[in-house]
ZAMARGU-4260 file (C-alpha; in steps of 0.2 Angstrom, whole numbers, plus 5000, padded with zeros to 4 digits):
<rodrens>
0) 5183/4943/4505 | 5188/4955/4492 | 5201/4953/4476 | 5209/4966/4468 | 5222/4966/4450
5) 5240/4966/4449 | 5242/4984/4453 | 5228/4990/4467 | 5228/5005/4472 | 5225/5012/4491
10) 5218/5023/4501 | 5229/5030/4516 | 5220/5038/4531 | 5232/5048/4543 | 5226/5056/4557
15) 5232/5074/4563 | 5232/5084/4577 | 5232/5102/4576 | 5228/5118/4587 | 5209/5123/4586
20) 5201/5139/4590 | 5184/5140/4599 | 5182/5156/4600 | 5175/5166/4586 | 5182/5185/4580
25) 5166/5191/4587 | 5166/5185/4603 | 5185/5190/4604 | 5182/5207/4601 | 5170/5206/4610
30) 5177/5198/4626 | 5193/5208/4623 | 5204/5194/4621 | 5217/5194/4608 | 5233/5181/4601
35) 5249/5191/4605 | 5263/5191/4592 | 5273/5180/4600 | 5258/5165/4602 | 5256/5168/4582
40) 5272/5168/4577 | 5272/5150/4588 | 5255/5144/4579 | 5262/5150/4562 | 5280/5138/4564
45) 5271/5124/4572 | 5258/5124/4559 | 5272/5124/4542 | 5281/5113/4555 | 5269/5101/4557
50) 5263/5104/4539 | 5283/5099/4532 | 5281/5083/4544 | 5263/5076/4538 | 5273/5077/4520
55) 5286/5071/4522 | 5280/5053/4533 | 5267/5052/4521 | 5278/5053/4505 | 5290/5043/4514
60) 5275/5030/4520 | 5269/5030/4500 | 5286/5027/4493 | 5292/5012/4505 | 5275/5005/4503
65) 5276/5005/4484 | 5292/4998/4485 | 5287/4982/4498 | 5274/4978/4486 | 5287/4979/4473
70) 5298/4969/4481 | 5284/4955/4485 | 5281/4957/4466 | 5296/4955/4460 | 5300/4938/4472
75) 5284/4928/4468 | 5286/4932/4448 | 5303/4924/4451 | 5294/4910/4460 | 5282/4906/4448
80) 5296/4908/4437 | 5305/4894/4444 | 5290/4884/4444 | 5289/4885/4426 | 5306/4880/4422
85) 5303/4864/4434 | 5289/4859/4426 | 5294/4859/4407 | 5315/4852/4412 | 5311/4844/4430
90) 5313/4825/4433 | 5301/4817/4447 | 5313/4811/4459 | 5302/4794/4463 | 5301/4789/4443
95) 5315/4797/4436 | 5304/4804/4421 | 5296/4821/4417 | 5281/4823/4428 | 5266/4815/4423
100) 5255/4822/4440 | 5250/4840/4445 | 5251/4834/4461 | 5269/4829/4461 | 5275/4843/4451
105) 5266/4855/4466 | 5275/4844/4479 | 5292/4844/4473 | 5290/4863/4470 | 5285/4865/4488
110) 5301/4857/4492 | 5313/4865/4482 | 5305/4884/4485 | 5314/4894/4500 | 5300/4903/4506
115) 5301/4919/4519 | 5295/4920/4535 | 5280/4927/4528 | 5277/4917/4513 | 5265/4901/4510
120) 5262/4890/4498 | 5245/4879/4494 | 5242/4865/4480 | 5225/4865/4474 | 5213/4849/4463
125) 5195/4847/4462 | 5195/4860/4474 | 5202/4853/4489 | 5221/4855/4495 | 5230/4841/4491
130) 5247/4849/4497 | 5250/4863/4509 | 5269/4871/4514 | 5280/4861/4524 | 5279/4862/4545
135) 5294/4873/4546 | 5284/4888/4537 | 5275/4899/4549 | 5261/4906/4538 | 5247/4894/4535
140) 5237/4898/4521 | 5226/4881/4523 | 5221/4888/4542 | 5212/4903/4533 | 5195/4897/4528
145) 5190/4914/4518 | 5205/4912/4508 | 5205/4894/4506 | 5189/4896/4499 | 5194/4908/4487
150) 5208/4897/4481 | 5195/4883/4478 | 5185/4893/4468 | 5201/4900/4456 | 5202/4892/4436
155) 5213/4900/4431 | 5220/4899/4413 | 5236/4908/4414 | 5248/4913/4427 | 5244/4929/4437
160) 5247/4939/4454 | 5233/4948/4464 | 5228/4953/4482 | 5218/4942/4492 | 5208/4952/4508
165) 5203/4943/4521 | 5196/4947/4539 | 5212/4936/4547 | 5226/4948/4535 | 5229/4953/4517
170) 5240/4942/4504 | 5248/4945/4488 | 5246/4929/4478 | 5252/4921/4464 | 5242/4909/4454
175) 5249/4897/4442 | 5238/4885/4433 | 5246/4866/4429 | 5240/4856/4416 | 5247/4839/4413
180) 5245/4829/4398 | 5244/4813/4409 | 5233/4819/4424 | 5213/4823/4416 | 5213/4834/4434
185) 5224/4849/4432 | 5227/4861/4446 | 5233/4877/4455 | 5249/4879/4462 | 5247/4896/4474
190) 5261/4905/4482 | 5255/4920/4495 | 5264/4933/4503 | 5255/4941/4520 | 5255/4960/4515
195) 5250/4965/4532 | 5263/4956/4540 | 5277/4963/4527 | 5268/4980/4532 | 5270/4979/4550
200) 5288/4987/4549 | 5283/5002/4537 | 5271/5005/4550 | 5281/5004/4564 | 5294/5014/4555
205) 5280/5027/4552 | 5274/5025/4569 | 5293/5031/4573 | 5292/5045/4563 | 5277/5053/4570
210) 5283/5051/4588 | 5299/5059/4585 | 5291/5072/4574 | 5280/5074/4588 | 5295/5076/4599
215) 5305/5090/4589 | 5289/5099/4587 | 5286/5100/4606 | 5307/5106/4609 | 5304/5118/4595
220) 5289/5125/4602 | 5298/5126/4619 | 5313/5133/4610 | 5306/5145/4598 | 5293/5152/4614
225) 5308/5157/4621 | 5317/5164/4606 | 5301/5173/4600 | 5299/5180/4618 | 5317/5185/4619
230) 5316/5194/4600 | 5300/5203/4605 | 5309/5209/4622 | 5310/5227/4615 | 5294/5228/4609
235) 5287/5224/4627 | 5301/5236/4632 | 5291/5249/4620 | 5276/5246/4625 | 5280/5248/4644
240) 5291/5263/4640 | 5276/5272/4631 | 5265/5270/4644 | 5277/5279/4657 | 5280/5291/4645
245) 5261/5293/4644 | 5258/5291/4664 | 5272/5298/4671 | 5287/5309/4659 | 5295/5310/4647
250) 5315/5306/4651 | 5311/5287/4650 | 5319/5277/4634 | 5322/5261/4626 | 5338/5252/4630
255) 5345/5246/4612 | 5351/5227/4614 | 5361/5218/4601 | 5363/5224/4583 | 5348/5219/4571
260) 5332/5226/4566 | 5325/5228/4583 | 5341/5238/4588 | 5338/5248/4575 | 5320/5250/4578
265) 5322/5255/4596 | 5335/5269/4591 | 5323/5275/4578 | 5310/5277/4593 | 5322/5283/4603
270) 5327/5297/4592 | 5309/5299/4588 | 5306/5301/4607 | 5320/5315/4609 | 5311/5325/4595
275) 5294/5322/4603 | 5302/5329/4619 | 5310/5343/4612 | 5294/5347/4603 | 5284/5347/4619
280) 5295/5357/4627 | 5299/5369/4615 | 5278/5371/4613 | 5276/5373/4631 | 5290/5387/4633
285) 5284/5397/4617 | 5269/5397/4625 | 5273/5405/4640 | 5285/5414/4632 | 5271/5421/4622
290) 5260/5423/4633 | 5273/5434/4644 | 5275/5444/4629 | 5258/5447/4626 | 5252/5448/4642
295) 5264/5465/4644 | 5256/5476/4632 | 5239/5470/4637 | 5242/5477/4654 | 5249/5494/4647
300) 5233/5496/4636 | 5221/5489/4650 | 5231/5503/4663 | 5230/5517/4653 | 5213/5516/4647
305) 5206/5513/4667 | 5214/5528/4671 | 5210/5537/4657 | 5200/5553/4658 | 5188/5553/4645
310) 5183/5570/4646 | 5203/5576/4643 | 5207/5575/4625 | 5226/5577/4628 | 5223/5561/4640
315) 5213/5550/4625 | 5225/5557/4613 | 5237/5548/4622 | 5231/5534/4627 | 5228/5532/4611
320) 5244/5534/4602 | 5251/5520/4617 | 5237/5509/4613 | 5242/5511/4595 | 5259/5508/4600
325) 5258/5491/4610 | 5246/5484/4595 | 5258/5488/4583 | 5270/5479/4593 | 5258/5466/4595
330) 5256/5464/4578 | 5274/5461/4572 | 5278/5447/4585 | 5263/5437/4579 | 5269/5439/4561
335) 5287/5435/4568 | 5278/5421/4578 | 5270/5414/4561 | 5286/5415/4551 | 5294/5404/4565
340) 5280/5393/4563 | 5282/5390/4546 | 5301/5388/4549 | 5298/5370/4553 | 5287/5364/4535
345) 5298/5358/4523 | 5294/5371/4510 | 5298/5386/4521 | 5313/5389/4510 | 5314/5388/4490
350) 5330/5385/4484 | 5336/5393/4466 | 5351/5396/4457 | 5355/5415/4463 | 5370/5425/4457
355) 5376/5430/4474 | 5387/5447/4468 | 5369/5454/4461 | 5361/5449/4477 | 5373/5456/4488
360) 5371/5472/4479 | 5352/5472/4481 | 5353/5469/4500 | 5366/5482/4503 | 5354/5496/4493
365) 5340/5489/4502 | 5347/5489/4518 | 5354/5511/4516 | 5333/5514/4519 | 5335/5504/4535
370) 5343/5522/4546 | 5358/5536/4542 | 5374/5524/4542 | 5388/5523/4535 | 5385/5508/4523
375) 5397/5499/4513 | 5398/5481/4504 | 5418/5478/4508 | 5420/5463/4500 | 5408/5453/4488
380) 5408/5436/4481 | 5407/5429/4462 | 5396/5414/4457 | 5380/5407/4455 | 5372/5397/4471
385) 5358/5390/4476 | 5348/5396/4491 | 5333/5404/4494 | 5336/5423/4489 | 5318/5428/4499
390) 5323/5421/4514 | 5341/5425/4512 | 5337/5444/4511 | 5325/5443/4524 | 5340/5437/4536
395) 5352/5450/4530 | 5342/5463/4533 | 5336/5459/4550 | 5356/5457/4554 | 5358/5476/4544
400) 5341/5481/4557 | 5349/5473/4571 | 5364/5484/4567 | 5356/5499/4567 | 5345/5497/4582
405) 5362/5494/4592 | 5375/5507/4584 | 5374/5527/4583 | 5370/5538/4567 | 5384/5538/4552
410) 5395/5523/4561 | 5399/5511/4549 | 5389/5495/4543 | 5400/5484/4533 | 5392/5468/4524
415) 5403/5456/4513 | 5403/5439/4506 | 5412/5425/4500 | 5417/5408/4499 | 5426/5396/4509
420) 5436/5380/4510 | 5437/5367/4521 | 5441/5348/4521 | 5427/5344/4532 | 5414/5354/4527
425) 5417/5357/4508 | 5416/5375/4502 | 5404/5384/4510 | 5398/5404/4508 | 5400/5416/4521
430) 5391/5433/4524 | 5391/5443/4536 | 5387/5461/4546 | 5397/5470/4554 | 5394/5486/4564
435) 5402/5497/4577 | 5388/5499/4591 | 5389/5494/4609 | 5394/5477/4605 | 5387/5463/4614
440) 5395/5452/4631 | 5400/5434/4631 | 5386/5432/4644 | 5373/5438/4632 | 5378/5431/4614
445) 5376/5414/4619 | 5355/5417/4620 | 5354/5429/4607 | 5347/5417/4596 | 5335/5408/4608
450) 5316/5415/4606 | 5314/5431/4615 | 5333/5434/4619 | 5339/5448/4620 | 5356/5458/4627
455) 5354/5466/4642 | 5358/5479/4633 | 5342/5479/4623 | 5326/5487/4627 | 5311/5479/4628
460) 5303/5493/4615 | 5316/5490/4602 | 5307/5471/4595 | 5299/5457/4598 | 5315/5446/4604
465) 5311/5436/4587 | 5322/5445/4574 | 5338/5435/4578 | 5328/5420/4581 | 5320/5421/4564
470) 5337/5422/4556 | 5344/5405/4564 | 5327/5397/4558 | 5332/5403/4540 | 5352/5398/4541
475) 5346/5380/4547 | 5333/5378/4534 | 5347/5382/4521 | 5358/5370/4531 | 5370/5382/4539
480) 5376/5392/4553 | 5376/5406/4562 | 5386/5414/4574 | 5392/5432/4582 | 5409/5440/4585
485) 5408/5456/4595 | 5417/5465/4608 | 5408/5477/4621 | 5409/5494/4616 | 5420/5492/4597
490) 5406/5481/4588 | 5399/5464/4583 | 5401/5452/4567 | 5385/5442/4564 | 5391/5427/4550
495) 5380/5418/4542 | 5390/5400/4534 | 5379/5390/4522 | 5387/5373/4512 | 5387/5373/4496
500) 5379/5362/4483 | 5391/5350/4473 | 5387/5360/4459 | 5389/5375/4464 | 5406/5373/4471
505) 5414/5375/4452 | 5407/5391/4452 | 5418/5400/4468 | 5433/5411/4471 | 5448/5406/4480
510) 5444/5412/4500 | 5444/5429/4507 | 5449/5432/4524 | 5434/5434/4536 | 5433/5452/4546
515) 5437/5449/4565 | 5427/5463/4578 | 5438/5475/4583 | 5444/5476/4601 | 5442/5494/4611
520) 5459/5501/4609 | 5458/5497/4587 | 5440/5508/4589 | 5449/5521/4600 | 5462/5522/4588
525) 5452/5524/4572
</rodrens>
């Protein structure tokens, strides 16, 4: 039997259950096993779930319980309340008079009190019971020996309320002391309330809330498996489309479903896909393409010099001289060949304000050491831009080379630039080559720009098939196009169209009118 003070203070053990790994990191490394995503995300919610839960019952539990006692409180002060205010106004009902014995006064108050179901009452003298609740009341305090026992031994000396623990339940009591002038034996008036009892509903309340807790925990867990699985779907679908793509090719892609992050993820690797693709494939056809390139002049040098005579010096000469001919040509498309590699590295171009009418100047002089034509810069634009003016020279005058290689001696070259407008595209600036050589056919100028294309007109001799190439790869750094006008037999228009910066568009001319390639019968007639 143990008693405690007006305000005791107890300890609550809750038990929960939770999800325990046996396996350690090692061993799973070891063993290969891993969680998946979708079995942590599940851990992670059932986890803060549970977590929310076990708070909120055991705040809940905390709060109704302080409350209970409270309320038990609160009636047996208003009891002993009562009790007092019979004792110093009440009349014994047998003498008519103010009582004279404890007894009596205990007695009537048994009879007036309106106890609970769960509240007793007990008068005490000499230690003994000399009055006990009426029959009706179901709690009997004098059929608990451990508590009767405490009673017997209480002297107290003023009123008071405190917990009584024993092994048959736990009581809150209140102990009021009577003293009679008349009666030499005073004694105890003692009013309990059964705590456990009282308690019983908290704890079935509480026993409730963890069921049902228990119960929403196992529907979410069903409910957010599911969810979880369907919200990971494409990156299963990424995982199964990344092995195929490893195993078998390369057209396999990720269907996007819906419209949040994963959609948007699975475009992203879709598009990242397309450029791996188109990487592979362009690698793989540069390298046969080189390796046909190459492997032409390496058969021309290994022919000639197996049937070389050694011993004719007309014959080494030769040999020599075409030896030194097909390196030479080697040697330019593996410089064209690294020029289009560094194409595709985001400094390949530099960008700088350039004044275009000065640079249009210097391309045309450069470009009048290029063969014995008839050059001219027919129209020229005014303003600064920016672009890269290495890069941009380099194209031009692979265009003015281009036009020479294809056009006969003291034909015109005309180059020109300018700016112009559009509602789509801004302002853009134009420049162009054009000549009057042999022209080129519909069939040929849609490959011109593809590695190694050439016209059928060209001869193998004439380049390494990179010159046009190279060109595109400068307009596209810049942004830009590029694009051929020509006619067979009267001439072809090679424009270059590069957007502008915002601020350089302050700085342009109204439009000039683009040249158009003259048809035969315009040639014949010149």
């Amino acid at each position: 039997m143990m008693t405690t003070g007006t305000m005791m203070t107890t300890t609550i053990g809750m038990m929960t259950t939770g999800t325990t790994m046996t396996t350690t990191e090692t061993s799973g490394r070891a063993s290969g096993t891993r969680l998946s995503i979708r079995a942590r995300l599940l851990i992670g919610m059932l986890l803060l779930t549970g977590a929310t839960l076990l708070i909120a019952g055991a705040v809940n539990y905390v709060i109704e319980r302080q409350s209970l006692e409270t309320q038990m409180d609160e009636s047996l002060a208003r009891d002993v309340e009562d009790f007092r205010v019979l004792a110093d106004t009440g009349i014994d009902p047998e003498t008519q008079e103010h009582f004279t014995q404890a007894a009596d006064l205990m007695y009537t108050a048994m009879q007036y009190n309106q106890l609970a179901e769960t509240q007793s009452v007990i008068g005490m003298q000499d230690g003994e019971i000399v009055w006990s609740a009426p029959e009706n009341v179901s709690l009997r305090l004098e059929q608990d020996p451990e508590f009767v026992a405490w009673a017997a031994g209480v002297e107290p000396e003023s009123a008071y309320i405190t917990t009584v623990e024993t092994d048959e339940s736990t009581y809150r009591a209140a102990v009021v002391p009577v003293h009679l002038a008349q009666d030499s034996a005073p004694g105890v008036y003692i009013e309990a309330a059964d705590l456990q009892a009282e308690l019983r509903e908290v704890h079935m309340s509480l026993a409730i809330f963890i069921g049902a807790g228990a119960g929403a925990l196992l529907i979410g867990a069903i409910a957010a498996w599911l969810l979880v699985g369907r919200m990971l779907q494409p990156v299963r679908d990424l995982q199964a489309t990344a092995q195929r793509i490893s195993e078998e090719d390369l057209d396999s892609r990720i269907q996007a479903r819906g419209h949040d992050e994963f959609a948007e993820l699975t475009e992203t690797i879709n598009n990242m896909l397309d450029r791996l693709q188109l990487a592979l494939e362009q690698q793989s056809q540069l390298l046969d393409d080189v390796g046909h390139e190459l492997r032409t002049p390496i058969t021309i040098i290994r022919g000639h010099l197996e049937l070389m005579d050694s011993h004719d010096p007309d014959d080494v000469a030769q040999t020599r001289d075409i030896g030194l001919d097909e390196l030479q040509r080697m040697s330019l498309l593996v410089n064209d060949l690294v020029t289009l590699a560094q194409s595709n590295t985001t400094d390949f171009i530099r960008p700088q304000p350039t004044d275009i009418g000065d640079l249009m100047h210097d391309i045309t002089a450069k470009a009048q050491a290029l063969g014995p034509r008839d050059w001219s810069l027919t129209s020229r634009a005014q303003g600064t831009v920016t672009i890269d003016t290495a890069r941009l020279i380099q194209a031009m005058l692979q265009l003015c080379a281009n036009a020479v290689k294809f056009s006969e001696p003291d034909t015109s070259v005309e180059l020109g630039s300018t700016f112009r407008h559009s509602e789509s595209a801004g302002t853009e600036l134009c420049l162009w080559v054009a000549d009057s050589g042999i022209g080129i056919t519909p069939e040929d100028q849609r490959g011109i720009f593809k590695r190694f294309g050439r016209g059928s007109s060209g001869a193998r001799t004439q380049g390494s098939g990179l010159g046009l190439n190279i060109v595109s790869a400068i307009t596209a750094a810049h942004g830009g196009t590029i694009h051929v006008e020509s006619t067979p037999g009267a001439g072809s228009i090679f424009i270059i169209t590069i957007p502008l910066e915002p601020a350089d568009q302050s700085a342009t001319l109204p439009d000039t009118t683009l040249p158009t390639s003259p048809s035969p019968e315009q040639e014949s007639d010149s």
